[in-house]
RODO-2510 file (C-alpha; in nm, 4 decimals, decimal comma):
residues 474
     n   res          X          Y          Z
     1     x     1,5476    -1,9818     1,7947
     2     x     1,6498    -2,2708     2,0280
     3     x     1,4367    -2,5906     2,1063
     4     x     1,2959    -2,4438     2,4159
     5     x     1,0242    -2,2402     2,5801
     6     x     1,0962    -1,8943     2,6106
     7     x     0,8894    -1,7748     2,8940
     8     x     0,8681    -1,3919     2,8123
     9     x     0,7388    -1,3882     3,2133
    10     x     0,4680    -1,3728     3,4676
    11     x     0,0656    -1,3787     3,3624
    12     x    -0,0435    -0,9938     3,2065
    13     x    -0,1124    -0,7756     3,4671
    14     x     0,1590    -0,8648     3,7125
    15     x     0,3558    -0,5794     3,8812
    16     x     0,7180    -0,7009     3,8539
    17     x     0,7464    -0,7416     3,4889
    18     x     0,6738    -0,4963     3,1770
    19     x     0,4147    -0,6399     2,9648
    20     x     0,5054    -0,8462     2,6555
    21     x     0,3514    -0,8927     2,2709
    22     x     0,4614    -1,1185     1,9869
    23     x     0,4140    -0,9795     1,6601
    24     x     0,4143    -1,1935     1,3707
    25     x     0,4842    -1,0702     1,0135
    26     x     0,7427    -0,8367     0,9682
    27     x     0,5524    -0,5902     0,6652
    28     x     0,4881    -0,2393     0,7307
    29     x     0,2220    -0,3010     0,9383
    30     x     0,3871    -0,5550     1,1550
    31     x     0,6881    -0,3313     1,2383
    32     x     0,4338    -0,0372     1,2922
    33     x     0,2671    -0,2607     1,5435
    34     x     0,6319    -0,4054     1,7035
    35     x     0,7814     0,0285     1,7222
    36     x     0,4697     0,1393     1,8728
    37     x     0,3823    -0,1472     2,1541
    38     x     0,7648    -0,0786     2,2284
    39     x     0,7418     0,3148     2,2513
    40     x     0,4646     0,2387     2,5223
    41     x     0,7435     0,0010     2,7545
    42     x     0,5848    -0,2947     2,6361
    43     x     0,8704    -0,5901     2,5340
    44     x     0,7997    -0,6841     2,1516
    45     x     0,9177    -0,9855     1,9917
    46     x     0,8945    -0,9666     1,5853
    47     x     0,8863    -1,2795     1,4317
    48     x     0,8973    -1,2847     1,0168
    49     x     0,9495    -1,5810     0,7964
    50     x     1,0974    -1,4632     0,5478
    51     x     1,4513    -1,3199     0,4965
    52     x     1,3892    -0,9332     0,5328
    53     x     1,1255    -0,7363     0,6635
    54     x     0,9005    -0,4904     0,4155
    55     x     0,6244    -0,7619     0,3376
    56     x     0,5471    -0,6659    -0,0268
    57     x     0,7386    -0,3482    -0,0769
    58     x     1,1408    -0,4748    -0,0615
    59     x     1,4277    -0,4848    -0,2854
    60     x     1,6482    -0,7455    -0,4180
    61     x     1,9778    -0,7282    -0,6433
    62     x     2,0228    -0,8058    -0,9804
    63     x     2,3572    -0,7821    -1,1229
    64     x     2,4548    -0,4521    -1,0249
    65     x     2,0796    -0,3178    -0,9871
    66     x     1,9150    -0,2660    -0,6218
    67     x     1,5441    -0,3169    -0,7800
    68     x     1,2643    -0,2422    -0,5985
    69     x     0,9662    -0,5695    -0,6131
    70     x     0,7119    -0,2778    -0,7715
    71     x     0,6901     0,1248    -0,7409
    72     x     0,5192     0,2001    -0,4206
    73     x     0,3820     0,5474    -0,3943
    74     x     0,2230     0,7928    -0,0827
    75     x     0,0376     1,0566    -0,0522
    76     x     0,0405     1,4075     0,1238
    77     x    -0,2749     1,2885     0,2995
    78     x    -0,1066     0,9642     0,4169
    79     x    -0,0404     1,0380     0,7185
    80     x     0,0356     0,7427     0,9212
    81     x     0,2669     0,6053     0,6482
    82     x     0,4750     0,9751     0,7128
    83     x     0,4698     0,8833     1,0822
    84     x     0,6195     0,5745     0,9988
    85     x     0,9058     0,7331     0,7839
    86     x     0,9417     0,9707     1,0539
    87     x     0,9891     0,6934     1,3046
    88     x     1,2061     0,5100     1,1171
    89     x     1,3982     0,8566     1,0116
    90     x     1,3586     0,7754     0,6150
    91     x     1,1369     1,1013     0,5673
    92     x     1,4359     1,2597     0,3595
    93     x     1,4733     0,9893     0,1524
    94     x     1,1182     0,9628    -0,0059
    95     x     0,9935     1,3058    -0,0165
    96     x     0,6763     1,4521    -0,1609
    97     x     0,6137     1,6761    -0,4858
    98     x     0,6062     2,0150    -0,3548
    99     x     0,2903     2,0778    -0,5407
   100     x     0,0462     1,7528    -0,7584
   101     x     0,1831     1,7017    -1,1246
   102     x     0,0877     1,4397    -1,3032
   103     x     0,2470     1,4029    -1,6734
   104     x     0,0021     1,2030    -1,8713
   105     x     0,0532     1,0862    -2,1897
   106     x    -0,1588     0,9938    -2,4972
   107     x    -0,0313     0,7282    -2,7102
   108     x    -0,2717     0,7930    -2,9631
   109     x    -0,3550     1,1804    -2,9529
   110     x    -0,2098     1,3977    -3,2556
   111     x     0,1377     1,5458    -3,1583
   112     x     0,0091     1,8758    -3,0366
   113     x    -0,2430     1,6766    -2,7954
   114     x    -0,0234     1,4049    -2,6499
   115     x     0,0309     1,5550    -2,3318
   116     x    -0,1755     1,6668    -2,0456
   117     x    -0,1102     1,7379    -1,6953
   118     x    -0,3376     1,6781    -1,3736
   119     x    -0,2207     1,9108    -1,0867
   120     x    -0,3425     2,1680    -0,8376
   121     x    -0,2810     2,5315    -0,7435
   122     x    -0,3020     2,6525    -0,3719
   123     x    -0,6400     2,7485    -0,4081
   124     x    -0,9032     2,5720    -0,2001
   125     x    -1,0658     2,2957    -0,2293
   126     x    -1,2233     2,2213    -0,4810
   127     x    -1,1134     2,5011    -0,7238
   128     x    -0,7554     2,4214    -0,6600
   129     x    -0,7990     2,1342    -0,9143
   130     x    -1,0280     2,3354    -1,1547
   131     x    -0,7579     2,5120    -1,3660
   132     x    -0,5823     2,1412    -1,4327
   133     x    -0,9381     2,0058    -1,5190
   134     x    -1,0367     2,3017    -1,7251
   135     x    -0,7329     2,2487    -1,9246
   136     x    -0,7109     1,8825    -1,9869
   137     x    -0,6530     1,7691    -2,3221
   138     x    -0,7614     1,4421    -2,3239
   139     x    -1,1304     1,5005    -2,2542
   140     x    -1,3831     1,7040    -2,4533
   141     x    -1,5251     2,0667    -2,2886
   142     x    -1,8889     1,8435    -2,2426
   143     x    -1,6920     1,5492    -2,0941
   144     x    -1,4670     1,8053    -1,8292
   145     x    -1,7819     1,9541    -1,7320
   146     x    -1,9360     1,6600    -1,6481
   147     x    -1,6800     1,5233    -1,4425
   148     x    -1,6642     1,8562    -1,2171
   149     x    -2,0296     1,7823    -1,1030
   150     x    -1,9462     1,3738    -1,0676
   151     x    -1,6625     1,5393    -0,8465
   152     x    -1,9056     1,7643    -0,6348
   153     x    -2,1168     1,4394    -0,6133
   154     x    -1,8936     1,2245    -0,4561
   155     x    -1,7505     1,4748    -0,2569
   156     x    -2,1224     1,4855    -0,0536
   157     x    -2,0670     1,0751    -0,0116
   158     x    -1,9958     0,9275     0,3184
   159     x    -1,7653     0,6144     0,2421
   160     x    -1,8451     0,4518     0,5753
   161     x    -2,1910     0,4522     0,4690
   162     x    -2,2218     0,0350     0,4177
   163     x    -2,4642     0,1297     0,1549
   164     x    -2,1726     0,2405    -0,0959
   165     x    -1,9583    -0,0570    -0,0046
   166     x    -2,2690    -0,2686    -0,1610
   167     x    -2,2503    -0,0972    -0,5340
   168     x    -2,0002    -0,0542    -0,7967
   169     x    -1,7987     0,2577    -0,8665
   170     x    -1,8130     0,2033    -1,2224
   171     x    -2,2364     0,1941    -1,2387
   172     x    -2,2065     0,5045    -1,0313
   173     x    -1,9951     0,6958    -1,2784
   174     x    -2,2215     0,5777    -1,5256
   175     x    -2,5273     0,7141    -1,3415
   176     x    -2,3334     1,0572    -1,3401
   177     x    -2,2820     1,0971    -1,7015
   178     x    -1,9277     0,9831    -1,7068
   179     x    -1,8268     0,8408    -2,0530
   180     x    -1,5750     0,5816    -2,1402
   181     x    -1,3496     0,8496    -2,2489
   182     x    -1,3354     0,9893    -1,9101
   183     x    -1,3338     0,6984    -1,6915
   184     x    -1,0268     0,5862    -1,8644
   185     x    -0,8421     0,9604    -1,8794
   186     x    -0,9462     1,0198    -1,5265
   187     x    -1,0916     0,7876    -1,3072
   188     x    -0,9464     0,4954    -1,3606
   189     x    -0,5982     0,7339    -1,4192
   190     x    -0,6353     0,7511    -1,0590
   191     x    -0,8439     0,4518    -0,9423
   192     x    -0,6628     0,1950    -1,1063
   193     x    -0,3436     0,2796    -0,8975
   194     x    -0,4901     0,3451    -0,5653
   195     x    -0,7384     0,0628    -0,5835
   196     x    -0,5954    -0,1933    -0,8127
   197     x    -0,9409    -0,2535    -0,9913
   198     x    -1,1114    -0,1012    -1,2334
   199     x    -1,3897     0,1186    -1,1593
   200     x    -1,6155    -0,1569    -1,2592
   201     x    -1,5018    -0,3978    -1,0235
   202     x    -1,4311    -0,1205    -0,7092
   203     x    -1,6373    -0,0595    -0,4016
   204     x    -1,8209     0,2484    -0,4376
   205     x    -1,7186     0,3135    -0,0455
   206     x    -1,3756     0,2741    -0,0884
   207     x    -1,2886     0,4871    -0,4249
   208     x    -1,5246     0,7581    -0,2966
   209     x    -1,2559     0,7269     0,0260
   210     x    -0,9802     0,7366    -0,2400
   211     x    -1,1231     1,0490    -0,4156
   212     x    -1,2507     1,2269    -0,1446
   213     x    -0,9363     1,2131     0,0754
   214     x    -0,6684     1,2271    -0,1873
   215     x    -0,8021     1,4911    -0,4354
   216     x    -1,1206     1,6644    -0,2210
   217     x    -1,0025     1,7035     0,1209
   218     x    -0,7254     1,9391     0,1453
   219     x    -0,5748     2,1383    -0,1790
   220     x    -0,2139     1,9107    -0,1161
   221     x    -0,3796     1,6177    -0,0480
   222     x    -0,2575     1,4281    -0,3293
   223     x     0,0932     1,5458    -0,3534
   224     x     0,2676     1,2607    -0,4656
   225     x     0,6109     1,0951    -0,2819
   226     x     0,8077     0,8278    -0,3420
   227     x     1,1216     0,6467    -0,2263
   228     x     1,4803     0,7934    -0,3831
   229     x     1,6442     0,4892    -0,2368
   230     x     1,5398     0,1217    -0,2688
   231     x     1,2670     0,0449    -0,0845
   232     x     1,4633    -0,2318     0,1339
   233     x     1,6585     0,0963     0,2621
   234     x     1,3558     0,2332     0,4376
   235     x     1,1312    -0,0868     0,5188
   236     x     1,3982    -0,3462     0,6199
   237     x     1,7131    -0,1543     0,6832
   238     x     1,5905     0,1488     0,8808
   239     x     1,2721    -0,0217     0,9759
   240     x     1,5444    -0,2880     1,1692
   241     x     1,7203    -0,0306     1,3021
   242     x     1,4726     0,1591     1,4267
   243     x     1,2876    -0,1363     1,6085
   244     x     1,6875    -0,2757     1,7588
   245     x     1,6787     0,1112     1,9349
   246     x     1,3358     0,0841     2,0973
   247     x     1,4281    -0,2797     2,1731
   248     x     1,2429    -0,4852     1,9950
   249     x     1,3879    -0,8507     1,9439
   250     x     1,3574    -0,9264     1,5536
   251     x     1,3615    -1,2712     1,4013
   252     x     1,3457    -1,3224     1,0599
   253     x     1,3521    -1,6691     0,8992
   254     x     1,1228    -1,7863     1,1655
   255     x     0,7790    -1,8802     1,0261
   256     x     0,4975    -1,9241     1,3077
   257     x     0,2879    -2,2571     1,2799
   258     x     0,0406    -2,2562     1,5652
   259     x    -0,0717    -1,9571     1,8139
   260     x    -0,3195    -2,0510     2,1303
   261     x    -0,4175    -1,9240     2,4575
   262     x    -0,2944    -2,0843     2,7680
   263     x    -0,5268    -2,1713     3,0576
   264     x    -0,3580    -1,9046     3,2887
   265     x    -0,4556    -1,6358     3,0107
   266     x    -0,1364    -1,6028     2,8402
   267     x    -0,0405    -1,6499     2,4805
   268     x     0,1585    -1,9369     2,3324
   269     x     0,2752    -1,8978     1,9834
   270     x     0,4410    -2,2051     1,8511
   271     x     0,7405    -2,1796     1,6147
   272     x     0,9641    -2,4515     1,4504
   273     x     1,2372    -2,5728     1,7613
   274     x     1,0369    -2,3830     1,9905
   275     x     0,7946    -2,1806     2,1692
   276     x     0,6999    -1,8271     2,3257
   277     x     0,4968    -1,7037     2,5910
   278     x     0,3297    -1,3625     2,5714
   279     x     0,0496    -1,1711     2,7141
   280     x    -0,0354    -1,0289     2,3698
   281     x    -0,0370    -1,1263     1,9908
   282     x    -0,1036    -0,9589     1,6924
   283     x    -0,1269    -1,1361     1,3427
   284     x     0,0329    -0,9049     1,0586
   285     x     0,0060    -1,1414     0,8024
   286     x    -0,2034    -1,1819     0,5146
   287     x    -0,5239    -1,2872     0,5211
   288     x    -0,5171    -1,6652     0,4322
   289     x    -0,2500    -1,7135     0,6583
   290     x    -0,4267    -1,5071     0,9567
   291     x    -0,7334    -1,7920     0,8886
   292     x    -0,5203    -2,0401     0,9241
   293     x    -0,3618    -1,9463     1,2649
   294     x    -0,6671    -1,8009     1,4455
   295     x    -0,7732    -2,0241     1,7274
   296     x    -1,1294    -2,1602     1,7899
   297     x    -1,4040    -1,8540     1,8836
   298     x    -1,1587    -1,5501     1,7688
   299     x    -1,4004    -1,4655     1,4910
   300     x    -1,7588    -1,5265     1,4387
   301     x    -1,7315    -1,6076     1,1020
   302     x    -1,3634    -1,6456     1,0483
   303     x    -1,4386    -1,7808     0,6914
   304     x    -1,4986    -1,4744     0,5832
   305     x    -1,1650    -1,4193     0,5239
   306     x    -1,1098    -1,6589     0,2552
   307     x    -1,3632    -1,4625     0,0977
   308     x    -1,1547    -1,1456     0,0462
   309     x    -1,0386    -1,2473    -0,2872
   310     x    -0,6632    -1,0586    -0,4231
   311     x    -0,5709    -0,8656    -0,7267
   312     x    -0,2311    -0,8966    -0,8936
   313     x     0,0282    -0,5751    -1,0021
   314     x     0,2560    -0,6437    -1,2483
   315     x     0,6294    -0,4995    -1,2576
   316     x     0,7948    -0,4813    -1,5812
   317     x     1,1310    -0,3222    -1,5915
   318     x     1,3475    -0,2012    -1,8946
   319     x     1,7291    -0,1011    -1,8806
   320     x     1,8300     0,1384    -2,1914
   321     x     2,1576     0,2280    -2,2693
   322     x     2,0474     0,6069    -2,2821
   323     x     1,8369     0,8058    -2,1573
   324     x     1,4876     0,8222    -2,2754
   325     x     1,3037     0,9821    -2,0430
   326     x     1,3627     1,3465    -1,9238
   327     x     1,1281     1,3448    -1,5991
   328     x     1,0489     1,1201    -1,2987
   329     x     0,7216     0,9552    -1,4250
   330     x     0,4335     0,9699    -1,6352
   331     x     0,0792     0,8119    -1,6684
   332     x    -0,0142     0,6912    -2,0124
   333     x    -0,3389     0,6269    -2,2126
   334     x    -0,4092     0,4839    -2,4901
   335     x    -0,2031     0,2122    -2,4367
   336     x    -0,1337    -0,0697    -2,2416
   337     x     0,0914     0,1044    -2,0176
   338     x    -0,0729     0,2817    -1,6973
   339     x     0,2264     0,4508    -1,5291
   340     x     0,6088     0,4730    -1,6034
   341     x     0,8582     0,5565    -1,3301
   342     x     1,2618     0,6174    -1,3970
   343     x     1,4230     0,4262    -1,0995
   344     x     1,7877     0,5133    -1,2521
   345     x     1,9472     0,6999    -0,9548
   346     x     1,7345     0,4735    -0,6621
   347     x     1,9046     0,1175    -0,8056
   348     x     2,2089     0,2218    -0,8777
   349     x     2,2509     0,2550    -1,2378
   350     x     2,5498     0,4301    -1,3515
   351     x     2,5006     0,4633    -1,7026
   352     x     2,1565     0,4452    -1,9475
   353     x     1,8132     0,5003    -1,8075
   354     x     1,6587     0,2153    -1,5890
   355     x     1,2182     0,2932    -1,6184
   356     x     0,9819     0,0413    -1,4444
   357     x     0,6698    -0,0162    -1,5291
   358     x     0,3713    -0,0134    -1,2654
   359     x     0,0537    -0,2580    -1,4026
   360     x    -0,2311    -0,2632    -1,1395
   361     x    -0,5405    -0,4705    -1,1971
   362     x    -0,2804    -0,7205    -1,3925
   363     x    -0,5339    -1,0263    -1,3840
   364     x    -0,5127    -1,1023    -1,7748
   365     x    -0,1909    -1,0069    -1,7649
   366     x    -0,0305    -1,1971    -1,4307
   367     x     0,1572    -1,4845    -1,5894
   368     x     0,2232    -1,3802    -1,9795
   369     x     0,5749    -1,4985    -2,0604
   370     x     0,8412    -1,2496    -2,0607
   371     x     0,8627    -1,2843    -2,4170
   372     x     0,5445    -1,1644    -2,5095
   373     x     0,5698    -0,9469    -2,2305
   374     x     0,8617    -0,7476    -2,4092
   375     x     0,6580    -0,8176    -2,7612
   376     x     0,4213    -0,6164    -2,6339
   377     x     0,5918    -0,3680    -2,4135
   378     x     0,8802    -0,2261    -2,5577
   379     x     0,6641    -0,0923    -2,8773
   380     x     0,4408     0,0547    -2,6623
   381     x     0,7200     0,2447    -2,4868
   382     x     0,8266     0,2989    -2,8417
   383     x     0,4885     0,5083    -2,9109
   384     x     0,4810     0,6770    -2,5710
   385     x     0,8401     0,7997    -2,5851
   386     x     1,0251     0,8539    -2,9375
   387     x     1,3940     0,8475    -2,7782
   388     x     1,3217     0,4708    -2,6991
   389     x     1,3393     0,4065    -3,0891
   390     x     1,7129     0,4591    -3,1053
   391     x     1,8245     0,3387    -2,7507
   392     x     1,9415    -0,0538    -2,6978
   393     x     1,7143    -0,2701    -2,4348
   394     x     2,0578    -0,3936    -2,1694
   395     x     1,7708    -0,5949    -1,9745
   396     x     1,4364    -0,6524    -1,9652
   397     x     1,2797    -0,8402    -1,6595
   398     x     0,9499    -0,8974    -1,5117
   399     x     0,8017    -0,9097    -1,1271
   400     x     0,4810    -1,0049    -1,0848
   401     x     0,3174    -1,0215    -0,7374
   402     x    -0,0195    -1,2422    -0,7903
   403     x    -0,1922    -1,1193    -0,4794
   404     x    -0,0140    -0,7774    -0,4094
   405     x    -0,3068    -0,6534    -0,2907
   406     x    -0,6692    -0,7669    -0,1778
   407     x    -0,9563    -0,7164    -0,4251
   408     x    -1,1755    -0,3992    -0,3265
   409     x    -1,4669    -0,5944    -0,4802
   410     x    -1,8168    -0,4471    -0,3665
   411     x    -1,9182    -0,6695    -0,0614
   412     x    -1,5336    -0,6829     0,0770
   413     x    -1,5786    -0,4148     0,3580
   414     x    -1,8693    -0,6693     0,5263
   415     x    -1,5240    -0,9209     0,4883
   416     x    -1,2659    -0,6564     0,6813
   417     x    -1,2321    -0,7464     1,0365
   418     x    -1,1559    -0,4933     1,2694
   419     x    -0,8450    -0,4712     1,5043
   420     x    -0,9908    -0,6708     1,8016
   421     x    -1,0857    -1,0085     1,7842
   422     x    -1,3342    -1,2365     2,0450
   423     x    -1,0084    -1,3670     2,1994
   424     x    -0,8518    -1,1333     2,4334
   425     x    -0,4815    -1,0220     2,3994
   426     x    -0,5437    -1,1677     2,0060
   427     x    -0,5008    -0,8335     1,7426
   428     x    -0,5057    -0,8681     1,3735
   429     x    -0,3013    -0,5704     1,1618
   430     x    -0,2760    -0,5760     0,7765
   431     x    -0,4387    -0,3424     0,4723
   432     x    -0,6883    -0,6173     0,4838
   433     x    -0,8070    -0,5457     0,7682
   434     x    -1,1104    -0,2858     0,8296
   435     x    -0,9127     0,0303     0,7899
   436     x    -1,1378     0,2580     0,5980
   437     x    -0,8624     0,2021     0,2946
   438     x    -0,7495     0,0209     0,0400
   439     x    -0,4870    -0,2214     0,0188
   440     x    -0,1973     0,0816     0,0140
   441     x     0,1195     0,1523     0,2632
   442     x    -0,1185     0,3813     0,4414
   443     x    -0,3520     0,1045     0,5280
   444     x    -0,1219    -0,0855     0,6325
   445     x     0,0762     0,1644     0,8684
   446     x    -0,3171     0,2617     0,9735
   447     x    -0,3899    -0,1068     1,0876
   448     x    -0,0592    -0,1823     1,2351
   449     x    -0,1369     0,1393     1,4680
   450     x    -0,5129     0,0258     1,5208
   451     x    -0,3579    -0,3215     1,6433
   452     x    -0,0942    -0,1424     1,8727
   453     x    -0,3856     0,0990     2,0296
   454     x    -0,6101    -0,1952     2,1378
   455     x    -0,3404    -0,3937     2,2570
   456     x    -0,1882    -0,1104     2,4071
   457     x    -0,5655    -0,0697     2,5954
   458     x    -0,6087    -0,4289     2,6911
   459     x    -0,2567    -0,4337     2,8749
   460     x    -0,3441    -0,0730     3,0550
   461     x    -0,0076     0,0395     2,8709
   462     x    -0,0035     0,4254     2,7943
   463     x    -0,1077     0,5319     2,4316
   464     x    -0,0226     0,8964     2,4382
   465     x     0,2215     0,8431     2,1688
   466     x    -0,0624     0,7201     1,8950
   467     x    -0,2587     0,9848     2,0013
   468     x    -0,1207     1,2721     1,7505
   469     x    -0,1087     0,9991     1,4775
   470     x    -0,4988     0,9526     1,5231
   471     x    -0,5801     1,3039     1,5541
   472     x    -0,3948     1,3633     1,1866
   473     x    -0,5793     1,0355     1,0351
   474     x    -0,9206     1,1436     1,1122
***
């Protein structure tokens, strides 16, 4: 960036020029918002301060590992997050089960108990899940039962009602007979990964959206992909390449420090050595950062977003010299462990077994030194997978990301701001933001579109292109 004013060109609306947008922050929903302003004609400039682009799904090196920051996960029903992979042409490289199985694991259940399996047969809704349910080992006949009719329950809630967003998931399972036993074999199986809370500290609205769209919408809903390659491969790599074809001009190391709307209507946004003029901006950054760069009047109660408070994940990853573990990943209970993924082939590994270690909801857990951390762990693994017992630990390392996500507290969807803000050409794009979801890929891609479309509107650019990718999302 050089030390003076870009002028990106004439005020918006002018007949001689195509119309231009800055987009700051470089995640996925960022570069969803820089490919699809392009894909309508409009000139994008993406501006990211860090290194790489991804936001908080990237990879880094160590030794001769690519390691992924944390396991990120989609769903069948994601669909704007498989537009994106589309778009980007990564689709092959992170594809879906071709039918839900989820491996779970007792630590504590007698040998002929230890393991059950949540999937789905082609049947519809919502039998296709009753065979898995009817089988499930780690929940009595009463307590199986009883979760079936929780299921039918929340199946008949609407999670934009703003009711639900006001009341706790947990005191609703408890209202429909769900015990302890099956909140932790089931709900929060599910909840805890999706949401990163525990049902007692989730919005009602937004795990009845979780449970509703992934497992009571469509019999594959809930299929379950993942990236085969680091994730820098499809968010920074592609995602760059895919935004230099349609044109977009990327910066990274360039950290915005002031955005404001000029006189004539226009957009200035401020960077160190410099300046650019735009007739449209959308902030895809996170939401303390957003606060702090929205001018005067583009929210009515722009304090509102400090109150979206964040939840943590923790990544703990273990090289063996062996392999221990015979399938792709597994959920656990009865232990500290929540869900186990073998990342061997995707970093690089040549020989031994490399597993990470997904911890949602990691608040008491966030900044335990790696030595206790591998106190703790590696025994644990120990229980959950005998082979571990005889293998030797090559590494052991920890990433923790302290606000990975925001908290999906009730109250936080009265927090969410929408798209649009009371500035015009001013958009705001992040999970954060009032996307129906929680803080997931999906929600991101989703907001990152929502920014583009209103933009896209404002500017009288065509928005044929999103059209599709609304029709699937509703």
């Amino acid at each position: 960036m050089n030390d003076t004013t870009q002028d990106e060109g004439p005020a918006a609306g002018a007949s001689d020029r195509p119309a231009t947008a800055v987009v700051v922050g470089g995640g996925l929903a960022g570069t969803t918002s820089a490919l699809a302003l392009a894909d309508a004609g409009v000139r994008v400039t993406l501006l990211e301060g860090r290194p790489r682009l991804g936001g908080l799904a990237f990879s880094f090196r160590r030794g001769d590992l690519t390691v992924d920051n944390g396991q990120h996960v989609y769903l069948r029903c994601c669909t704007a997050y498989r537009w994106f992979l589309d778009r980007v042409g990564a689709a092959d490289l992170a594809p879906l089960q071709e039918r839900l199985d989820v491996p779970v694991l007792d630590a504590g259940a007698r040998p002929g108990r230890r393991l059950g399996r949540i999937g789905r047969t082609a049947l519809p809704v919502p039998l296709h899940l009753a065979r898995s349910l009817a089988a499930y080992p780690h929940l009595s006949l009463a307590e199986r039962a009883r979760v079936g009719r929780a299921a039918w329950a929340l199946r008949k809630l609407d999670p934009a009602d703003p009711a639900l967003d006001t009341r706790s998931f947990g005191s609703w399972l408890a209202a429909h007979g769900q015990s302890d036993r099956a909140v932790e074999a089931l709900w929060d199986l599910v909840g805890v990964a999706t949401l990163n809370a525990v049902a007692g500290d989730a919005s009602l609205g937004l795990a009845a959206m979780v449970f509703r769209t992934g497992l009571l919408s469509a019999p594959g809903a809930a299929d379950i992909g993942w990236a085969h390659v680091p994730l820098g491969e499809l968010h920074d790599r592609l995602a760059r390449k895919a935004l230099d074809s349609a044109g977009v001009r990327t910066e990274v190391r360039t950290r915005v420090t002031s955005v404001s709307r000029q006189e004539n209507g226009r957009w200035r946004v401020r960077v160190p050595g410099g300046t650019l003029e735009t007739d449209a901006v959308v902030l895809a950054v996170p939401q303390r950062e957003a606060h702090d760069l929205l001018p005067q009047g583009a929210l009515d109660a722009p304090g509102r977003l400090l109150e979206i408070g964040t939840a943590p994940i923790l990544n703990i990853h273990v090289v063996y010299d062996r392999t221990v573990l015979a399938r792709p990943f597994f959920a656990a209970l009865g232990s500290p462990v929540q869900w186990v993924f073998d990342r061997t082939a995707a970093s690089g590994l040549r020989e031994g077994q490399y597993l990470a270690l997904s911890q949602s909801a990691a608040q008491d857990e966030i900044d335990t030194p790696v030595a206790t951390l591998r106190e703790r762990y590696l025994p644990e693994l120990e229980r959950l997978l005998p082979r571990t017992r005889d293998a030797r630990v090559r590494d052991f390392f920890v990433t923790r990301e302290r606000t990975a996500t925001f908290a999906p507290a009730p109250g936080v969807g009265r927090l969410r701001p929408g798209a649009r803000t009371g500035v015009p050409g001013l958009y705001l794009a992040g999970a954060w933001t009032a996307t129906g979801w929680p803080a997931t890929m999906e929600g991101a891609v989703r907001s990152g579109v929502s920014a583009a479309d209103a933009a896209l509107s404002a500017l009288g650019r065509p928005r044929d292109h999103l059209a599709e990718l609304f029709e699937e999302a509703a």
